[in-house]
C-alpha positions in Angstrom: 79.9 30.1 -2.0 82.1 27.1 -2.5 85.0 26.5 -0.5 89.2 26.0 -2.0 90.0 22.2 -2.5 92.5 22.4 0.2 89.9 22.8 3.2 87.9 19.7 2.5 88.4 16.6 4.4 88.9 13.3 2.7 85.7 11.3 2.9 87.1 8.3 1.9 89.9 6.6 3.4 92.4 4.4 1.5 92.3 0.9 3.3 95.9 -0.8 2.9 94.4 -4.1 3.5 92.5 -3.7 0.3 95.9 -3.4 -1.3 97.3 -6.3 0.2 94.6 -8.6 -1.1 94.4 -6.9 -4.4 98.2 -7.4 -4.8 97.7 -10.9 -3.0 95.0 -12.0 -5.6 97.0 -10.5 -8.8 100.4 -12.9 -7.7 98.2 -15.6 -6.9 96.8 -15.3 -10.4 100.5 -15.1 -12.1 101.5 -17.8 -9.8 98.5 -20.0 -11.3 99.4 -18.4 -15.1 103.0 -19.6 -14.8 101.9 -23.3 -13.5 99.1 -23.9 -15.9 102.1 -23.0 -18.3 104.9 -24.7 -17.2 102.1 -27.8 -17.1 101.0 -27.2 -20.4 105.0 -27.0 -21.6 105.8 -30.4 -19.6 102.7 -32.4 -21.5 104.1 -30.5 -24.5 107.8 -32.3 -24.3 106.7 -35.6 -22.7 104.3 -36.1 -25.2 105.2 -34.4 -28.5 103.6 -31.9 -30.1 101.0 -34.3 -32.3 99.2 -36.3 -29.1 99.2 -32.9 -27.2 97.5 -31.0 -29.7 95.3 -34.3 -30.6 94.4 -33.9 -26.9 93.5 -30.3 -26.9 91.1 -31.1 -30.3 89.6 -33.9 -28.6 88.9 -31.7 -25.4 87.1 -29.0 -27.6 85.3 -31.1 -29.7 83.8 -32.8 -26.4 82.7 -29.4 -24.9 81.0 -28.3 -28.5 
């Protein structure tokens, strides 16, 4: 016969160091996001929009 929910033990336990990398990893990313932007943005207004998108044509066509 089966037994009520409530009876069974967990067989898994959560790990909270999981969650600390997992959270670790995801601000890492946005922290990499926002620099790669800010980067992008700083090239942007140093260099005007024409030579930075000439830039960004001349590094596709050189991977293609």
């Amino acid at each position: 016969m089966a037994q009520p929910l409530s009876t069974l033990k967990p067989t898994i336990a959560v790990s909270r160091s999981g969650s600390a990398l997992r959270s670790a990893v995801l601000w890492g990313g946005a922290g990499l996001g926002a620099l790669l932007l800010v980067g992008a943005s700083g090239l942007w207004f140093h260099y005007g929009t024409a030579v930075f998108f000439e830039t960004i044509a001349a590094g596709f066509a050189s991977c293609f």
